[in-house]
Every structure is written in C-alpha cells, then in structure tokens.
C-alpha positions in Angstrom: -0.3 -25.2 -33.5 0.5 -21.6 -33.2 3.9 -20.5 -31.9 4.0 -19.3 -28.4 5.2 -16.0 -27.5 8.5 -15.2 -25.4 8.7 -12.0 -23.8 11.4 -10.4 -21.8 11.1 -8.8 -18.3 11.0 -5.0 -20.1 8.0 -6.6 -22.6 5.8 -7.6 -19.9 6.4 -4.2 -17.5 5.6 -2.3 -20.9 2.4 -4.3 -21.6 1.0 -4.1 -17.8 2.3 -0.3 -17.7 0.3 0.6 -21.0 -3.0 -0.9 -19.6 -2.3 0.7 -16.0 -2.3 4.2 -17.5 -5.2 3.7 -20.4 -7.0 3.4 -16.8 -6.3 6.8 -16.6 -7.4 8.2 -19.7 -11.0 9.7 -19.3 -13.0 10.1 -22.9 -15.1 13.6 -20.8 -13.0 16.8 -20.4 -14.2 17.9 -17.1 -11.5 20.1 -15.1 -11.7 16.9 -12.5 -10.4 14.4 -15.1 -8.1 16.9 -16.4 -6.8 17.8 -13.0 -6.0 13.8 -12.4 -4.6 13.4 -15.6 -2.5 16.2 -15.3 -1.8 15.1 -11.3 -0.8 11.1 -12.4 1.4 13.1 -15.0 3.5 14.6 -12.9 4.0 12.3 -10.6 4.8 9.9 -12.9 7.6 12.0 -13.9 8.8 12.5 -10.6 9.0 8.8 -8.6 11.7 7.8 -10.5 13.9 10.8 -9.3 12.4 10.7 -6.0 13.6 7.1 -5.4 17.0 7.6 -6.5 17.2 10.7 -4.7 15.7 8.8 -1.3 15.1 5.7 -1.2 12.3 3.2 -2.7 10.9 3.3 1.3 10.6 6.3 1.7 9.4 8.0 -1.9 6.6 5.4 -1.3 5.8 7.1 2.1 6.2 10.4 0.6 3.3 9.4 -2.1 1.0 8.0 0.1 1.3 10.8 2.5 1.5 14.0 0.0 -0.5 12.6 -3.1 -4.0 11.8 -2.3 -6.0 9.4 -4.6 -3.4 9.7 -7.1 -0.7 8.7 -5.3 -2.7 5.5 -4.3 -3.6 5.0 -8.0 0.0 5.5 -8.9 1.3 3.3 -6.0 -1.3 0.5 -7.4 -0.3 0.5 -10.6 3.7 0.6 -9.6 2.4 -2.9 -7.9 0.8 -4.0 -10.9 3.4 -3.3 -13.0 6.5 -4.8 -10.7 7.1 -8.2 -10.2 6.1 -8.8 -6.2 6.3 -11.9 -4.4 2.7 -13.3 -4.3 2.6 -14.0 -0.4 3.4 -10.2 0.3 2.1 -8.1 -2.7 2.0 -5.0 -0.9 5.0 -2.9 -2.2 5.6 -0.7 0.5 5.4 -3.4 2.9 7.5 -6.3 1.0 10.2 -3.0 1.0 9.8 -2.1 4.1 10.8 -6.0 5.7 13.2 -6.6 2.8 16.5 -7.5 3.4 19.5 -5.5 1.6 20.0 -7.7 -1.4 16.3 -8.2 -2.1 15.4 -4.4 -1.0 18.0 -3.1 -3.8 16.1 -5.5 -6.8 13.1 -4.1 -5.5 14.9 -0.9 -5.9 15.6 -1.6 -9.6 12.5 -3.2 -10.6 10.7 0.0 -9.1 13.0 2.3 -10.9 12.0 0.2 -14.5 8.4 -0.3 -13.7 8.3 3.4 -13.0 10.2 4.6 -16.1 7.2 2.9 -18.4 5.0 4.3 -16.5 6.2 8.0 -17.0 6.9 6.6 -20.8 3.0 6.3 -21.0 1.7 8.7 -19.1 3.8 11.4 -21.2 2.6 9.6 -24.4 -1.2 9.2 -23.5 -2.0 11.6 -21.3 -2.8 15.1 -21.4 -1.2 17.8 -19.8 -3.8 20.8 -20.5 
C-alpha cells in the first residue's frame, strides 16, 4: 500500500499556482501571446503591493476594471489558487460580504496565493 502524501497549505497554493500560470505559457511567439505574457507578468508582480497598499476589495476592483482579459485571467486563477468557501467561490464577492475577522484571512491567503503566482510567472514566463 503506498504511503499517502501530506501537504501543507504553502504545498498545495504552489502546486495549483504552477498549473494556473503553465496556462499561460504559449509554445507560438506572436506579439499577442507575448503581449499577454508580458501583461500577466506584471501584474502578477504588482497585486501583492496593491493589496497591501489598498485593500484585497478594492485591488480586486482596480483589476477588473483597469486590466482587461488579463485581469480576469489573473483574478481566476487568484480563485483557483486560494482556498474559498464552496458556497460563495467568487472572491471578490466572498470579500466584499466578509466580516472583519474572515475578510483579514482572506486578506492573507490572497497575499500568499498571490506571492506564488508572481514566483511563477517570473520563473516561466517571458518578459520580451
């Protein structure tokens, strides 16, 4: 019987971050892939400073407003990554309704989920 696997919190995040942003990666160089690539980049760099500058509210109503498709792609994957209660799986509405205590893990979670995201996106994708 083969042992069974444990994995922390960080593990899992890092595992559902990697396959959110090999989604990403395009095998043609077209400038459109390139631009996206280069567009998920940098804003992979920059949620986590924009929710600890603003808020987790309103950085994800700053995306969805300035950021187009990638800023929907981003935002999905942020989901994907983050551990959300199944009867509300929409991030910016579960932070939206939250109350303090639960809006300030969300908070957190968002800030951790993000930081593998920008780890991967630096590491796979191309900025050229």
């Amino acid at each position: 019987m083969p042992e069974e696997k444990i994995l922390t919190k960080n593990q899992i995040r890092a595992e559902k971050a990697y396959r959110c942003v090999t989604k990403k990666i395009r095998r043609d160089d077209t400038k459109d892939h390139k631009d996206e690539e280069k567009n998920y980049l940098q804003l992979a760099r920059s949620f986590p400073a924009l929710v600890h500058t603003c808020g987790l509210v309103q950085a994800i109503a700053f995306v969805t407003a300035k950021e187009g498709p990638t800023g929907k792609d981003y935002l999905e994957h942020l989901s994907e990554v983050m551990p959300l209660e199944p009867k509300t799986p929409d991030l910016a509405a579960q932070s939206r309704t939250a109350e303090l205590p639960e809006y300030q893990r969300l908070t957190r979670d968002a800030m951790d989920s993000a930081g593998w995201l920008k780890r991967y996106a630096e590491t796979l994708l191309k900025e050229n």
